[in-house]
N, CA, C, O and CB atoms as a CASP TS submission, in Angstrom:
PFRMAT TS
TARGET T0000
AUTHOR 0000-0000-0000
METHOD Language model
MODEL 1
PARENT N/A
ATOM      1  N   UNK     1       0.853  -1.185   0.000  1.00  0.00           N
ATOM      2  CA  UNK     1       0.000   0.000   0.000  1.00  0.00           C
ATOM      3  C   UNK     1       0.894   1.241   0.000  1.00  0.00           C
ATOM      4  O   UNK     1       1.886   1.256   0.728  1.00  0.00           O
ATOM      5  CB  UNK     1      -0.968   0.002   1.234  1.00  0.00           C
ATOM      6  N   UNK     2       0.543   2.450  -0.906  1.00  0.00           N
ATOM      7  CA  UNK     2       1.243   3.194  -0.944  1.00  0.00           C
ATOM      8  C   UNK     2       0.987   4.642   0.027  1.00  0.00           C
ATOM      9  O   UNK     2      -0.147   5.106   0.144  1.00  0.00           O
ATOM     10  CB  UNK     2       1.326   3.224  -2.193  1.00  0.00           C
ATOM     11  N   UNK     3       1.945   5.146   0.560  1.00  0.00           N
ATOM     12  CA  UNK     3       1.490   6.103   1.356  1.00  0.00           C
ATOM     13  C   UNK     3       1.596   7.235   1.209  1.00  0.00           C
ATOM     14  O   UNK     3       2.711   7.756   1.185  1.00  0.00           O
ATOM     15  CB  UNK     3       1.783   6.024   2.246  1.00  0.00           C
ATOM     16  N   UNK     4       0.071   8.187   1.020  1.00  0.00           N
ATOM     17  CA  UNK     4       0.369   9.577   1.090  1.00  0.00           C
ATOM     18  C   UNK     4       0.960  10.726   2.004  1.00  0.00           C
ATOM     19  O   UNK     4       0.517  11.855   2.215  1.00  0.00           O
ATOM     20  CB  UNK     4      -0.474   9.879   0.915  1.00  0.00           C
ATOM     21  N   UNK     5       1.992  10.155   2.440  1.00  0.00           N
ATOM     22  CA  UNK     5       2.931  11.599   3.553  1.00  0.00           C
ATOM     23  C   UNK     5       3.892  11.935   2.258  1.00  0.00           C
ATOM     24  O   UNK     5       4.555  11.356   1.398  1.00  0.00           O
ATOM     25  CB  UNK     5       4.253  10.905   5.510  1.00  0.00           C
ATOM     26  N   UNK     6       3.596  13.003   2.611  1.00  0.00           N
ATOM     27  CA  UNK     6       4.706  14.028   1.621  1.00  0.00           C
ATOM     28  C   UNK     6       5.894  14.610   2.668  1.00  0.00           C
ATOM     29  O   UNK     6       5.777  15.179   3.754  1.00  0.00           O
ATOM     30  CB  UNK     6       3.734  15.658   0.824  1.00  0.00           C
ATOM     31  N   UNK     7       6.968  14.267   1.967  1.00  0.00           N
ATOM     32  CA  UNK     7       8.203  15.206   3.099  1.00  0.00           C
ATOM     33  C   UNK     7       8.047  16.721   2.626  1.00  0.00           C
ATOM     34  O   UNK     7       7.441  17.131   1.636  1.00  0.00           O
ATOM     35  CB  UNK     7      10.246  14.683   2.822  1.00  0.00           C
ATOM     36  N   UNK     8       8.578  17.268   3.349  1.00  0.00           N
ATOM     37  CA  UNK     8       9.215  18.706   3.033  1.00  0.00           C
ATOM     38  C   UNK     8      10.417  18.077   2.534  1.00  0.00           C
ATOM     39  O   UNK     8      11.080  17.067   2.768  1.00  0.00           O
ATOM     40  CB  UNK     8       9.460  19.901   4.363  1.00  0.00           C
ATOM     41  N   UNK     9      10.443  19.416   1.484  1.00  0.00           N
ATOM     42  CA  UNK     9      12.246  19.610   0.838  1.00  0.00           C
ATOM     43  C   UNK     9      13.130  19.913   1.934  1.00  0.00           C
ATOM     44  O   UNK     9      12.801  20.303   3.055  1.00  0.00           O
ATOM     45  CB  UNK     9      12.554  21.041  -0.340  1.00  0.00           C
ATOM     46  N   UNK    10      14.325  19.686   1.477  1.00  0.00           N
ATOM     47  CA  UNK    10      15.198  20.345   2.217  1.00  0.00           C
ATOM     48  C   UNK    10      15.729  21.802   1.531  1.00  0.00           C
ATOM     49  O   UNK    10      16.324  21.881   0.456  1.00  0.00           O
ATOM     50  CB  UNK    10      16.300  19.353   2.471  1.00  0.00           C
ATOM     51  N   UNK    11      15.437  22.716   2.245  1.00  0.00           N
ATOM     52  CA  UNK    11      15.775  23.943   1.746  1.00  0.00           C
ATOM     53  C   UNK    11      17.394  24.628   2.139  1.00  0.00           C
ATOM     54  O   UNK    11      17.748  25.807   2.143  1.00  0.00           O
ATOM     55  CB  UNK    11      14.610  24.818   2.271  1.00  0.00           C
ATOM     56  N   UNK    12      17.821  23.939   2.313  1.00  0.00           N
ATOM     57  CA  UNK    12      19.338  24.140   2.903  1.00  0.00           C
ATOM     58  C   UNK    12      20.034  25.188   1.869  1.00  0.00           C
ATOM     59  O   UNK    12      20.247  25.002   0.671  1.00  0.00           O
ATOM     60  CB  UNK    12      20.305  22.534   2.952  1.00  0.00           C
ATOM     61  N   UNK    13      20.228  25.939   2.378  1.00  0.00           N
ATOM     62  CA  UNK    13      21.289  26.707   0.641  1.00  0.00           C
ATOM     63  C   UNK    13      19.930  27.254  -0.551  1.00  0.00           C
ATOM     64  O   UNK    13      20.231  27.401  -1.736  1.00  0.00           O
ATOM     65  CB  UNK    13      22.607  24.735  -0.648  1.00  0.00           C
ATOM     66  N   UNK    14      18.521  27.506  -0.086  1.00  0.00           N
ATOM     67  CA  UNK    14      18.147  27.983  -1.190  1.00  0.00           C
ATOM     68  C   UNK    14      17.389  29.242  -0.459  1.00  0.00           C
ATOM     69  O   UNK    14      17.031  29.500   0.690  1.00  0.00           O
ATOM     70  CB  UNK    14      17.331  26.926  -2.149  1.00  0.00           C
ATOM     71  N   UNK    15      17.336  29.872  -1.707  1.00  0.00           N
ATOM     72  CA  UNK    15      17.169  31.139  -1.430  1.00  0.00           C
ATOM     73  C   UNK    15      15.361  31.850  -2.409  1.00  0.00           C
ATOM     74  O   UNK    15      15.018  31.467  -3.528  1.00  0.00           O
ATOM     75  CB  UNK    15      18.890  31.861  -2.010  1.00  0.00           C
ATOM     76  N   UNK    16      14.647  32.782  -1.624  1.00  0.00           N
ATOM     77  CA  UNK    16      13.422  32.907  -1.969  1.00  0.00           C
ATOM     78  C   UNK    16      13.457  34.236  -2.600  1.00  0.00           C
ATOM     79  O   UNK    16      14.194  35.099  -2.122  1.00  0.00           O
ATOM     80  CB  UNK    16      12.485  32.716  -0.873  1.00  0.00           C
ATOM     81  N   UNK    17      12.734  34.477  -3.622  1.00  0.00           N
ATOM     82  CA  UNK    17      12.754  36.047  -4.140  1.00  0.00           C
ATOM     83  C   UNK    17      10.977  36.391  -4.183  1.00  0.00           C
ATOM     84  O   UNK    17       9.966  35.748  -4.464  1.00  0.00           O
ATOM     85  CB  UNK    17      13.659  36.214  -6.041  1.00  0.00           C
ATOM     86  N   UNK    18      11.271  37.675  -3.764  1.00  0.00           N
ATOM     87  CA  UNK    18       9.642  38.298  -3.584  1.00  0.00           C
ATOM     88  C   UNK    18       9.489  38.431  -5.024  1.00  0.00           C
ATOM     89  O   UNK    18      10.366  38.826  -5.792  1.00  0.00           O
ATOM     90  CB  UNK    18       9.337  39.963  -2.632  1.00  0.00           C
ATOM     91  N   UNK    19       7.555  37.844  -5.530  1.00  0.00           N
ATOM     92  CA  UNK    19       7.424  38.051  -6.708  1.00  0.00           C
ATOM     93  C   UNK    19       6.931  38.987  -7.108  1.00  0.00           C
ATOM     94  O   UNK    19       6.030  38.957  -7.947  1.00  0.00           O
ATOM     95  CB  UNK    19       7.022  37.355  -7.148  1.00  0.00           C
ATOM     96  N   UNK    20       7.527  40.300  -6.474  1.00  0.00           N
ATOM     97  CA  UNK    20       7.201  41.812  -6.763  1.00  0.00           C
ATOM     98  C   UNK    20       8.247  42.687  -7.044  1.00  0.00           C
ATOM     99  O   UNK    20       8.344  43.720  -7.706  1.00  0.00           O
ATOM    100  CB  UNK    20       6.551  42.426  -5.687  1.00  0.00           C
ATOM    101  N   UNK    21       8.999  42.015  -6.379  1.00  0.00           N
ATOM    102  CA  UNK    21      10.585  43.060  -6.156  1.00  0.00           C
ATOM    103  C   UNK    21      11.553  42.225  -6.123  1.00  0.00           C
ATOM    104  O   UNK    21      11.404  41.045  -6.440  1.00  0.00           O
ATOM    105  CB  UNK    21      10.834  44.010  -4.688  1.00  0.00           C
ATOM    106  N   UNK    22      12.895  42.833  -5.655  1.00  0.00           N
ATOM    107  CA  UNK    22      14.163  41.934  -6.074  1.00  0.00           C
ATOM    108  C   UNK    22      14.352  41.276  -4.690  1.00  0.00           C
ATOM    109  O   UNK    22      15.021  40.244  -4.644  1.00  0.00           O
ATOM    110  CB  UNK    22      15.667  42.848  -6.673  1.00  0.00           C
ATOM    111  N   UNK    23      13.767  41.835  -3.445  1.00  0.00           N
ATOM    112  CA  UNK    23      14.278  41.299  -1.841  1.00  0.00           C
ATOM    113  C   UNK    23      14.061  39.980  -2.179  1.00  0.00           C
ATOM    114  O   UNK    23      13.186  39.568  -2.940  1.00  0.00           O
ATOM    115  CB  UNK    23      13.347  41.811  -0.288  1.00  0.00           C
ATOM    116  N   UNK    24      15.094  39.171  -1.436  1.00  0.00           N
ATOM    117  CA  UNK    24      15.168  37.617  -1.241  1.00  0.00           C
ATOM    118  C   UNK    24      15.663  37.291   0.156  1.00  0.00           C
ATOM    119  O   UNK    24      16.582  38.028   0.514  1.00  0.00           O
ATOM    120  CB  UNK    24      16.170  36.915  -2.320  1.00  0.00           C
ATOM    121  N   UNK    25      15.383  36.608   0.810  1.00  0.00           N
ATOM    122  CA  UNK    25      15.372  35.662   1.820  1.00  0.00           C
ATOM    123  C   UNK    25      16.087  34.306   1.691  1.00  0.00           C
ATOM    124  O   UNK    25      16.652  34.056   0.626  1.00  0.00           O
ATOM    125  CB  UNK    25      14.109  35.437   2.060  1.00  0.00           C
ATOM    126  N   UNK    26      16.102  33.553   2.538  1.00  0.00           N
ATOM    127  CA  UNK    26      16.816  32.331   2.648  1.00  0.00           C
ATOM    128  C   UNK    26      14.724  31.805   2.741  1.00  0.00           C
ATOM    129  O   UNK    26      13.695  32.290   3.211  1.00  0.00           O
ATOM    130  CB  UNK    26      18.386  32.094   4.369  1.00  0.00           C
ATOM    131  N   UNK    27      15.111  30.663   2.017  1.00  0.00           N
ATOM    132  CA  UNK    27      13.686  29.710   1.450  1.00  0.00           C
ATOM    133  C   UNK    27      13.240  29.344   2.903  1.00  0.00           C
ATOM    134  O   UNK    27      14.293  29.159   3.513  1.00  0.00           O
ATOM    135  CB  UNK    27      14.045  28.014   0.286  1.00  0.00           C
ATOM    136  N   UNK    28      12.173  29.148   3.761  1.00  0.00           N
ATOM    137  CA  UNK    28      11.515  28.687   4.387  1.00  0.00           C
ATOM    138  C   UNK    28       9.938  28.959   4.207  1.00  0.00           C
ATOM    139  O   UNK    28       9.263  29.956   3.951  1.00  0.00           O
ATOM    140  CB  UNK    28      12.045  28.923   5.367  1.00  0.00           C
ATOM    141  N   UNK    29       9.684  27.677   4.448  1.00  0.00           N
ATOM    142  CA  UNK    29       7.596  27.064   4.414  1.00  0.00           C
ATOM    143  C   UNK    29       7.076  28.732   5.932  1.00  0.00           C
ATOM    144  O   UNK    29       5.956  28.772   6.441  1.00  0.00           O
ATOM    145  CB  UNK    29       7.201  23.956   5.789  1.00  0.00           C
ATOM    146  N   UNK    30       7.941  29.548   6.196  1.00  0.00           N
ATOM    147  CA  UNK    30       7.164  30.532   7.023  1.00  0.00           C
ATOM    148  C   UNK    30       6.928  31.629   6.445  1.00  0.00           C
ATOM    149  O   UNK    30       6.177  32.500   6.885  1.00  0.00           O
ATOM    150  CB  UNK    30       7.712  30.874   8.167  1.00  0.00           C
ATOM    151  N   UNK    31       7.672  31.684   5.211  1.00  0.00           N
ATOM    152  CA  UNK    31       7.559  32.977   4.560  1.00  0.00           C
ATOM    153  C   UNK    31       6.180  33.535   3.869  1.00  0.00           C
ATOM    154  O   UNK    31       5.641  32.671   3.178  1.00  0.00           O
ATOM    155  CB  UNK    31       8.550  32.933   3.561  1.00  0.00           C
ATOM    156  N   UNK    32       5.627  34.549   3.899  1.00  0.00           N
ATOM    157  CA  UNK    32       4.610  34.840   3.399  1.00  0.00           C
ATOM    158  C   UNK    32       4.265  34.600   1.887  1.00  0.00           C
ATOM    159  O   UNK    32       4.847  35.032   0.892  1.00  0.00           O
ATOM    160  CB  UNK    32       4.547  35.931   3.731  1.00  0.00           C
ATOM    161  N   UNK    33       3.063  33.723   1.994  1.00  0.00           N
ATOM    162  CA  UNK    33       2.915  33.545   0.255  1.00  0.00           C
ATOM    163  C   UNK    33       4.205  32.220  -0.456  1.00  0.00           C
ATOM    164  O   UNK    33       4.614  31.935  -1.582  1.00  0.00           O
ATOM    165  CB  UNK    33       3.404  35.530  -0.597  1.00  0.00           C
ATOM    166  N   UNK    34       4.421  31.801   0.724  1.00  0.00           N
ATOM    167  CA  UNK    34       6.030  31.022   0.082  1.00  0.00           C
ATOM    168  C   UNK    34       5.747  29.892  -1.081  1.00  0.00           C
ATOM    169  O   UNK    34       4.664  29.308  -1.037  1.00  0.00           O
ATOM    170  CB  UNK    34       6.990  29.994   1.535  1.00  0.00           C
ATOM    171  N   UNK    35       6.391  29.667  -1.794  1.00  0.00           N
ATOM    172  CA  UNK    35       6.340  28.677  -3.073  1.00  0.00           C
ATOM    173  C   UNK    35       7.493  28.106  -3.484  1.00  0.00           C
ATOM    174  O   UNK    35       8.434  28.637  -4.073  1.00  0.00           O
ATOM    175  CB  UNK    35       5.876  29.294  -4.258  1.00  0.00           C
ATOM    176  N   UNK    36       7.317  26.675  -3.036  1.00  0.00           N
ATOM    177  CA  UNK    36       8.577  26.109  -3.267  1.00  0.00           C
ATOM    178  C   UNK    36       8.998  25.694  -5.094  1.00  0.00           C
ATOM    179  O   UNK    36       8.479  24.728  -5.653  1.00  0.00           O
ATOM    180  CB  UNK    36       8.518  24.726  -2.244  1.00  0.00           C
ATOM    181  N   UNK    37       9.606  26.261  -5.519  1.00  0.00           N
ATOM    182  CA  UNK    37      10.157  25.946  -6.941  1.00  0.00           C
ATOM    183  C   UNK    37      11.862  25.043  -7.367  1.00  0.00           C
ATOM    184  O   UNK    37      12.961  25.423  -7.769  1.00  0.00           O
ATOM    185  CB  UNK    37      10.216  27.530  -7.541  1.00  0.00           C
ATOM    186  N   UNK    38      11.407  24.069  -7.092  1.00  0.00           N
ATOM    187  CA  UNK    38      12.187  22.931  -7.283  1.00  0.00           C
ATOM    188  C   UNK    38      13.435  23.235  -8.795  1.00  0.00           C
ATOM    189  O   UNK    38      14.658  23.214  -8.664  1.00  0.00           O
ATOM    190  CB  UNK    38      10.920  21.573  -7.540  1.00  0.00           C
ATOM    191  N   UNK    39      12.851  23.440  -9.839  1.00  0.00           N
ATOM    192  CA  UNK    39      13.373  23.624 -10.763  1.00  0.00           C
ATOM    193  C   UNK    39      13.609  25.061 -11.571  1.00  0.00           C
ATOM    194  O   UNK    39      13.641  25.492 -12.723  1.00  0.00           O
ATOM    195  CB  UNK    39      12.854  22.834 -11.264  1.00  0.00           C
ATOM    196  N   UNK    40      13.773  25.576 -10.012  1.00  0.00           N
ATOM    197  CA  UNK    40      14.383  27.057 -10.432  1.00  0.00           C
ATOM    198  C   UNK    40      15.202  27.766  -9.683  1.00  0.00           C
ATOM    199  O   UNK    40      15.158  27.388  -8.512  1.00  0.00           O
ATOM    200  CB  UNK    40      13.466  27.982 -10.621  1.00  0.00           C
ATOM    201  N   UNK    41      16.011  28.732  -9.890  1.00  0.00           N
ATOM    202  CA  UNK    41      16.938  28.973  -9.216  1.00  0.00           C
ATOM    203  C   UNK    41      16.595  29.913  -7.986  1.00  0.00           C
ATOM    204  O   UNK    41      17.451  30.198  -7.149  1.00  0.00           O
ATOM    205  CB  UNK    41      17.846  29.400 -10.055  1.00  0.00           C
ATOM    206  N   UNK    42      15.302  30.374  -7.930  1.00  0.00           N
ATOM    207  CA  UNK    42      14.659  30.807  -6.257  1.00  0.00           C
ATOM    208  C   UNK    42      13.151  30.344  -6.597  1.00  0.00           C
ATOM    209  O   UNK    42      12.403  29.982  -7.505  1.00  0.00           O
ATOM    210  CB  UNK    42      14.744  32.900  -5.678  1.00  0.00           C
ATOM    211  N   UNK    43      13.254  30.661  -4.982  1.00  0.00           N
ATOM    212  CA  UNK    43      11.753  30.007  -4.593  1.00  0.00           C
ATOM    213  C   UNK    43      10.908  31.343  -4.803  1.00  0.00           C
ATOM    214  O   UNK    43      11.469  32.382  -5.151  1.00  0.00           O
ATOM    215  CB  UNK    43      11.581  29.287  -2.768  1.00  0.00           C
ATOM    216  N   UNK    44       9.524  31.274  -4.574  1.00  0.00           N
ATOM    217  CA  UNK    44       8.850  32.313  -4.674  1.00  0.00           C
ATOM    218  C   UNK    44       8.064  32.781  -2.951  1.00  0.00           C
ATOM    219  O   UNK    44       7.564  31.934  -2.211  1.00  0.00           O
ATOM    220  CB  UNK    44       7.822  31.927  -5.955  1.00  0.00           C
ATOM    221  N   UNK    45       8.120  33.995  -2.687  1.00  0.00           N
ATOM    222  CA  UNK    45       7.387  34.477  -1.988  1.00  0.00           C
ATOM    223  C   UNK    45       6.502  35.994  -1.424  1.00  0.00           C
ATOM    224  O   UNK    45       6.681  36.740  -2.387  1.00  0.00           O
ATOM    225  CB  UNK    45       7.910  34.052  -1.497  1.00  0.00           C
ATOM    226  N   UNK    46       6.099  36.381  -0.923  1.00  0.00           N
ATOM    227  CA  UNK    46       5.543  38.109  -0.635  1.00  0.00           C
ATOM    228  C   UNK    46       6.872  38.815   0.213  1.00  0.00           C
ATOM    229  O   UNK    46       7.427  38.186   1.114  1.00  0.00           O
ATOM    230  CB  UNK    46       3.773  38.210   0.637  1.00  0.00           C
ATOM    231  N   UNK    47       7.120  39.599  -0.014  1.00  0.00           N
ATOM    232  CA  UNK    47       7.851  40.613   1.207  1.00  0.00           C
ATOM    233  C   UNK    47       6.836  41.523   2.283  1.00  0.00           C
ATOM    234  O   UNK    47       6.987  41.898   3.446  1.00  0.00           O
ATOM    235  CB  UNK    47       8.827  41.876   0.331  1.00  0.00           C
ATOM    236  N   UNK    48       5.932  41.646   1.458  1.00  0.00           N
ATOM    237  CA  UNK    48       5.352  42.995   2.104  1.00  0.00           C
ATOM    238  C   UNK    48       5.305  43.681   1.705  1.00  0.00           C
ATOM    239  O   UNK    48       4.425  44.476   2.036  1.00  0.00           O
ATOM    240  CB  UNK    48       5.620  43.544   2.880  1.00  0.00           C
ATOM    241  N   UNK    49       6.498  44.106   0.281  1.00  0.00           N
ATOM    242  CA  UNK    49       6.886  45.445  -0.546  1.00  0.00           C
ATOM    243  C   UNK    49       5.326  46.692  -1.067  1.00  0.00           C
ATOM    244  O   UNK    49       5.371  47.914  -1.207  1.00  0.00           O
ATOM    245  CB  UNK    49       7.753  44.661  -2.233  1.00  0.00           C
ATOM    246  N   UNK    50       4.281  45.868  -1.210  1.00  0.00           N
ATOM    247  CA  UNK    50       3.087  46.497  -1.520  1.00  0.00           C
ATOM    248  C   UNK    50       2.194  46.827  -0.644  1.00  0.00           C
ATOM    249  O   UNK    50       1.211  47.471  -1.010  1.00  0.00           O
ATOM    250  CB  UNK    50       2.510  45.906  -2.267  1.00  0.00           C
ATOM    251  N   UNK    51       2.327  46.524   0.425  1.00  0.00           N
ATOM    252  CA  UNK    51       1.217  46.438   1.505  1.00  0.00           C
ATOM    253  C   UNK    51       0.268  45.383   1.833  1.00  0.00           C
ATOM    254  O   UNK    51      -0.579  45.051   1.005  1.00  0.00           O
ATOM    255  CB  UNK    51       0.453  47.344   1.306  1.00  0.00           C
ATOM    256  N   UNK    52       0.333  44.910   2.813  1.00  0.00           N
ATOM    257  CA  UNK    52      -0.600  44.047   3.381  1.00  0.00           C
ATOM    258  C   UNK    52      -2.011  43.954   3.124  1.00  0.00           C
ATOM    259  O   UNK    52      -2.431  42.824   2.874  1.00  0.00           O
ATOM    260  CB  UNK    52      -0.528  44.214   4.502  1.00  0.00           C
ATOM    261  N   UNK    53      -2.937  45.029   3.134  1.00  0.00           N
ATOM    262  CA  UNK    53      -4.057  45.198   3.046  1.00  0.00           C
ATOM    263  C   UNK    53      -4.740  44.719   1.170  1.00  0.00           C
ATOM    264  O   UNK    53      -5.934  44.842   0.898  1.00  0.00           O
ATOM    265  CB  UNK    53      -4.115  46.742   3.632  1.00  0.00           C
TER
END
């Protein structure tokens, strides 16, 4: 039987870019809006750069 648990990646060494602006972060599942992109050279996420609201 096959089992649906999914791991997390290991994000060690990768790095996240806001998909508004150039700010980047180090990749973590806490970041706002975060999107893990496996086959690219950053991950995707929000900064804040526009406003919250």
């Amino acid at each position: 039987m096959a089992s649906d648990v999914k791991v997390a990646p290991d994000l060690t060494g990768r790095k996240a870019k806001c998909d508004l602006c150039p700010s980047t972060e180090a990749s973590s599942s806490t970041l706002a809006f975060y999107g893990y992109k496996p086959d690219q050279e950053f991950d995707g996420f929000y900064c804040g750069c526009k406003g919250w609201n």
